[in-house]
C-alpha positions in Angstrom: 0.0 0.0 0.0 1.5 3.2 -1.3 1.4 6.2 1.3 -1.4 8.1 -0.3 -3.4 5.2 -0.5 -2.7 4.5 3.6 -3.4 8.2 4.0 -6.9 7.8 1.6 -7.9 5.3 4.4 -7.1 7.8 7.2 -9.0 10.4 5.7 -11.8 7.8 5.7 -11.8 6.5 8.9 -11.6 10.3 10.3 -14.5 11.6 8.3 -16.3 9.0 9.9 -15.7 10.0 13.0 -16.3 13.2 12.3 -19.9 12.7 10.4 -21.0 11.8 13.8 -20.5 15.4 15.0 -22.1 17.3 12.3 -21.9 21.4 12.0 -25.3 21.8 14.4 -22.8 20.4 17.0 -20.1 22.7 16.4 -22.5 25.8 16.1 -24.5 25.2 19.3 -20.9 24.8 21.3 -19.8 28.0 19.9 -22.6 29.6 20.7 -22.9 28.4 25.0 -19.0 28.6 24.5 -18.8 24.8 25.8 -15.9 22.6 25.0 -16.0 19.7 22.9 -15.9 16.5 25.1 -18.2 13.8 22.9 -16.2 14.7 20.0 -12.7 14.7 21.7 -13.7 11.6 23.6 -15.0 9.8 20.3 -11.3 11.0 18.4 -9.4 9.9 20.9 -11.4 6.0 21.1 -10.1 6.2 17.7 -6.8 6.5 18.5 -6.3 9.5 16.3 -5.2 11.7 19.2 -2.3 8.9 19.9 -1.1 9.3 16.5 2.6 10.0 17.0 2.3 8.2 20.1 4.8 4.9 19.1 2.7 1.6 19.1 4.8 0.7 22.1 3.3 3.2 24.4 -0.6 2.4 23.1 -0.3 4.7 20.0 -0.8 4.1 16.7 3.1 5.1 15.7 2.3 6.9 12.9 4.3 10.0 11.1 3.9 13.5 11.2 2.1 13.2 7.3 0.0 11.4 8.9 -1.2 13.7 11.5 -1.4 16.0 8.8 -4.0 14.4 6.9 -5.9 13.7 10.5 -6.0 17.6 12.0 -6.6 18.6 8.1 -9.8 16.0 7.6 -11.0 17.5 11.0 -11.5 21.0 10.2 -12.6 20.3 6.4 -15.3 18.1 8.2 -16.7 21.4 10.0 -14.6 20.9 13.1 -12.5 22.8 15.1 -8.9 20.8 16.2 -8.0 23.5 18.0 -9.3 22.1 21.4 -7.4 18.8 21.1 -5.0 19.5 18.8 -2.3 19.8 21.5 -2.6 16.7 22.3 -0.4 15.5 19.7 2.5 17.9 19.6 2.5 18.4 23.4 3.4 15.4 24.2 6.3 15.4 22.2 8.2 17.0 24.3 7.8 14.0 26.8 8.7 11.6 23.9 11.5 12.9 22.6 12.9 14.2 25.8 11.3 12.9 28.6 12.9 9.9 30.9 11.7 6.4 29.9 9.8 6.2 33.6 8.4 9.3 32.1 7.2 7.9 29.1 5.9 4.9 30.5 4.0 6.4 33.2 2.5 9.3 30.9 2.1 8.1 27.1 0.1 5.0 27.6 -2.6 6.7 29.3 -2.5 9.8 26.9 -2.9 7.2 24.2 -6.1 5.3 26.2 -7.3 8.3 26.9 -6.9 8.1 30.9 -5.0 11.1 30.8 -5.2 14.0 28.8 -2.1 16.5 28.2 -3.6 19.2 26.2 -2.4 22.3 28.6 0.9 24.0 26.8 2.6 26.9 29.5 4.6 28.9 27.8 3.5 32.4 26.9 3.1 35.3 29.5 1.6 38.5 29.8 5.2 40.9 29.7 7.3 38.8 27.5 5.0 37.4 24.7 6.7 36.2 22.2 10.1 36.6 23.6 10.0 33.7 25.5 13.7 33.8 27.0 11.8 37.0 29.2 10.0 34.4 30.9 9.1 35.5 34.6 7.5 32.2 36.1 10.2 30.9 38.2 10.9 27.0 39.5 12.4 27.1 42.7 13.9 24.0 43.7 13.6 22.7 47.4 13.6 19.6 49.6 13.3 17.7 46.4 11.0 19.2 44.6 10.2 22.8 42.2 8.3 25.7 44.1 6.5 27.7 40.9 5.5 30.7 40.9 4.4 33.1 38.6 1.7 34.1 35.8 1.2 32.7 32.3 -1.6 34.1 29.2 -3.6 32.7 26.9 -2.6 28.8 27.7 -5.6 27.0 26.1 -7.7 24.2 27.6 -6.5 24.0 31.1 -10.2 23.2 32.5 -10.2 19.9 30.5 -6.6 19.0 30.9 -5.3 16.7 33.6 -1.3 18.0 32.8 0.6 20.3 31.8 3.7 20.7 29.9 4.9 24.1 31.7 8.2 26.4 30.6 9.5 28.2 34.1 13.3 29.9 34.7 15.0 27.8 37.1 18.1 29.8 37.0 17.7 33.6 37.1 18.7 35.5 33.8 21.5 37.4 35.2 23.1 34.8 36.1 22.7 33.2 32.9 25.3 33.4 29.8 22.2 33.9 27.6 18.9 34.2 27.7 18.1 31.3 26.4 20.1 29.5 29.3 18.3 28.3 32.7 14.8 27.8 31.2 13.3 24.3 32.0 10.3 22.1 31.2 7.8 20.5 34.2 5.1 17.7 33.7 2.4 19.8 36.2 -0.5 17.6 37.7 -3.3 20.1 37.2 -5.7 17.6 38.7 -5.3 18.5 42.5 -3.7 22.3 41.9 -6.5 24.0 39.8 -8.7 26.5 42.0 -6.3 26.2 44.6 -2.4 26.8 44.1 -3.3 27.1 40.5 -5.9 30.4 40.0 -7.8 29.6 36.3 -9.1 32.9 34.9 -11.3 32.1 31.9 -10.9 35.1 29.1 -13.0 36.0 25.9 -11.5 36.0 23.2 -13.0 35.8 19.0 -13.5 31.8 18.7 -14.8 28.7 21.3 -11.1 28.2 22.4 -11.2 27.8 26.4 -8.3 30.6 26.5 -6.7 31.6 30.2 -4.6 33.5 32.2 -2.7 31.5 35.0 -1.5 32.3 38.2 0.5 30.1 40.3 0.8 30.2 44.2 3.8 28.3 45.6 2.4 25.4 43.2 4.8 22.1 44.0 6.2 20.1 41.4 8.2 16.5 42.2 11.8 16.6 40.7 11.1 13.7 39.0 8.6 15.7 36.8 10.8 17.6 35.2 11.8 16.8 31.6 15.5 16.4 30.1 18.5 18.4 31.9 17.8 21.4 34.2 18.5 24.7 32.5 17.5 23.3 28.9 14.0 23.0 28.4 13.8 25.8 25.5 15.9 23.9 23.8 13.0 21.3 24.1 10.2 23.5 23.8 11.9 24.8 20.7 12.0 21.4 19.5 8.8 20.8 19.1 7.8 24.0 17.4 8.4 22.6 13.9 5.6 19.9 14.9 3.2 22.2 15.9 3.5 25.1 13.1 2.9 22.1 10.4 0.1 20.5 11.9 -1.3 23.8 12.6 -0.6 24.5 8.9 -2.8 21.2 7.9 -5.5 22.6 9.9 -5.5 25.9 7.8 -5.2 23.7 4.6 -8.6 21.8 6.4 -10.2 24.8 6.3 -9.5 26.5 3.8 -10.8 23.2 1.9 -14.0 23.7 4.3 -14.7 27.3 3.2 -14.2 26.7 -1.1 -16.4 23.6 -0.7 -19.3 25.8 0.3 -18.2 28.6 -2.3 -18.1 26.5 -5.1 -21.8 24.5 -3.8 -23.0 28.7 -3.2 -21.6 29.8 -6.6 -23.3 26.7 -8.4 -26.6 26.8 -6.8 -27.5 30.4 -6.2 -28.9 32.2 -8.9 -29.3 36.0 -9.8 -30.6 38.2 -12.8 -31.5 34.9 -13.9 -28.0 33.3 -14.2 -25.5 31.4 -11.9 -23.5 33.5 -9.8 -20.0 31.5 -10.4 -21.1 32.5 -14.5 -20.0 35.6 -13.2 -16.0 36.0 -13.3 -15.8 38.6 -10.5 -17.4 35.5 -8.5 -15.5 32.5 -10.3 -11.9 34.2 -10.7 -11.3 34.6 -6.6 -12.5 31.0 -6.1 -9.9 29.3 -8.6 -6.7 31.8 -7.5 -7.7 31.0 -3.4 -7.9 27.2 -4.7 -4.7 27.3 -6.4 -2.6 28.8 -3.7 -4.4 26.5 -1.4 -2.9 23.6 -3.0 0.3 25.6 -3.5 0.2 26.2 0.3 -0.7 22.6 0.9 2.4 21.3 -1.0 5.1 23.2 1.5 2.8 21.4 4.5 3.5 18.0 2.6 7.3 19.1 2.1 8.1 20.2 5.9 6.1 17.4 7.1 8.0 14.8 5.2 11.5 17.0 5.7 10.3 16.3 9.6 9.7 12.3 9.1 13.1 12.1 7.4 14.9 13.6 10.4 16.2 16.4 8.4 16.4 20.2 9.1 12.8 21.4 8.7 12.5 24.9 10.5 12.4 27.3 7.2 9.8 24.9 5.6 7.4 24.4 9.1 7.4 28.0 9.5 7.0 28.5 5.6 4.4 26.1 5.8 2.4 27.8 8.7 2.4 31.2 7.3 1.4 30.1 3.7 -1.4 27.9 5.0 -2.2 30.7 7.3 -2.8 33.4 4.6 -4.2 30.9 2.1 -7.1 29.7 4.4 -7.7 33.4 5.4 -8.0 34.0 1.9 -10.4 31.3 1.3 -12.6 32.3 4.1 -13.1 35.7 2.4 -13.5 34.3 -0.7 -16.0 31.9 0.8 -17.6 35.0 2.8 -17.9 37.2 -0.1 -19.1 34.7 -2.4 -22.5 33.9 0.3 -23.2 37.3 0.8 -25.7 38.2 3.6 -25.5 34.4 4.2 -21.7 34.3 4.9 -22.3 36.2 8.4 -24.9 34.1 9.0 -24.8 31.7 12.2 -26.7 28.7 10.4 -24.2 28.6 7.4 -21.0 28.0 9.4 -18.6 30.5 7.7 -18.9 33.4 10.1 -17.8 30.7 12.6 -14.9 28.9 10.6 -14.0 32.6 9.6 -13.3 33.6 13.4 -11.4 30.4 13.9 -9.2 30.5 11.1 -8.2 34.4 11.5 -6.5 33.2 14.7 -3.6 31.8 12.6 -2.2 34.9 11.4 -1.1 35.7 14.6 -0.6 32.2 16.9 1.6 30.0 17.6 3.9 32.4 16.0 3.0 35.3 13.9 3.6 36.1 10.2 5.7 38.8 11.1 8.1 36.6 13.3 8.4 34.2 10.4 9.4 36.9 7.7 12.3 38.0 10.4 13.2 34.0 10.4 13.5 33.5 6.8 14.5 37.3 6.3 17.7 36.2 8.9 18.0 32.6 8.7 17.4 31.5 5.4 18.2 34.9 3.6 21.2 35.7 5.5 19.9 39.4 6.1 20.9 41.4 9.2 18.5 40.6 12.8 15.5 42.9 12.3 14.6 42.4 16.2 
């Protein structure tokens, strides 16, 4: 069986997960703002959530491709990843860095679904995207981490039993670099939250349980931490590549998601006594966002298979993100434009796809921050930052 035909089945078996949840079920959650559970709980009976988990742990040991097809086949369905999407590039950072006790005690139940690990702690309200300015510090005592500090926008800590959490353990002037005495914690959120741990719920554009953290003297075992004191961006960093190209196949998924219901609006609607897409100024946006969909979608299938390899991948994952990004964007306007009145309509799904997929331009990393990377990195121009 070639790989596109093994990845033809996945997209099978996923849509058929996903036809159980159909876009009444995503439009009513958005609406009462609740999260998911019967359709993270059916994804992860599947096993789809254990994807890159190896077969060893109670995963199904797939590749990064294959993940891609996954998150992608989610959102083209009428779903939005987004609330279990860090389950599969979260834990990661325990697989490729964590201690084999770690692995054993952790990924099997993330796989079964005993656990979940969906909770990412990394950004914070004064350093943003300059995560070496990190504030939240690990104190370590008697055998264990005192933590304490502040963390924004960390995603679905309410229906998250850990946490992979980025704190300083070393201050930073005492540090050769920045990027020096940052490490990386396995937090049990299960007996911390409304109590060491203060969970402060904030609105934001899409249904995406978004928060700002406190933590109070919150006690971490030494054994939780991951890899080598001191190096955990290293490992945070590590994992980036993973999540800015399955975030890209997400974008791909929706962009996919909004043409479908272009094409079916330009089709079927009619006007002046003709076929809207007849029109050019309505068929000519539809082919160019379709065409630099697929265009995007190639540089996804590049970086993730650069990624599988084991070869460098960072200018193609962030390449990837960005291009996905601005292509799915493009095809939600496209898709909006094209329905009219109907596009900002609750009970046609774009207006709610179109929230969800702006988010992209600006998180996990924004467009800006990737131009400065290719500008420096791959162009060899002078540090615009």
């Amino acid at each position: 069986m070639t790989a596109r035909q093994s990845h033809e089945k996945l997209r099978e078996e996923v849509r058929k997960v996903c036809q159980k949840f159909p876009n009444e079920y995503w439009r009513d959650l958005d609406e009462k703002r609740e999260y998911p559970e019967e359709w993270v709980r059916a994804m992860t009976e599947s096993k789809h959530l254990a994807a890159l988990i190896p077969e060893e742990y109670g995963g199904l040991g797939l590749d990064l491709s294959a993940a891609c097809v996954i998150l992608e086949e989610a959102n083209r369905s009428g779903a939005n990843a987004n609330p279990a999407h860090a389950q599969m590039y979260v834990m990661g950072t325990v697989l490729r860095h964590g201690s084999e006790a770690q692995k054993r005690e952790y990924l099997p139940k993330i796989a079964n679904g005993e656990l979940r690990l969906q909770a990412f702690g990394v950004t914070e309200p004064e350093a943003g995207t300059e995560t070496t300015a990190t504030r939240t510090f690990a104190k370590k005592k008697n055998g264990k981490y005192i933590i304490n500090g502040r963390k924004i926008y960390i995603s679905r800590v309410q229906y998250s039993d850990l946490m992979v959490l980025l704190a300083r353990t070393t201050p930073v002037e005492k540090v050769e670099k920045k990027s020096h005495g940052l490490s990386v914690f396995i937090v049990d959120l299960r007996e911390i939250k409304g109590k060491s741990l203060d969970v402060k719920r904030r609105r934001v554009m899409m249904n995406n349980f978004t928060n700002e953290l406190e933590f109070r003297d919150v006690e971490v075992p030494a054994e939780n931490r991951i890899g080598e004191e001191g190096r955990g961006l290293k490992y945070i960093l590590d994992g980036m590549n993973a999540e800015r190209i399955l975030i890209a196949a997400e974008c791909v998924g929706d962009g996919r998601f909004f043409l479908e219901r272009a094409v079916e609006r330009a089709n079927g609607r009619e006007v002046f006594g003709r076929r809207i897409g007849e029109n050019q100024g309505v068929q000519f946006p539809i082919a160019r966002a379709y065409a630099n969909l697929e265009a995007a979608n190639l540089m996804v299938e590049k970086a993730a298979s650069l990624f599988d390899a084991g070869e460098p991948c960072g200018a193609e994952a962030n390449m990837a993100k960005m291009l996905a990004a601005d292509a799915s964007w493009e095809c939600a306007n496209v898709a909006m434009q094209t329905l009219g009145g109907y596009g900002v309509d609750a009970e046609y799904d774009v207006e709610r796809k179109f929230r969800e997929t702006r988010l992209y331009q600006v998180a996990p990393i924004s467009t800006n921050l990737i131009l400065a990377y290719i500008g420096e990195r791959v162009l060899g121009m002078p540090r615009s930052y």
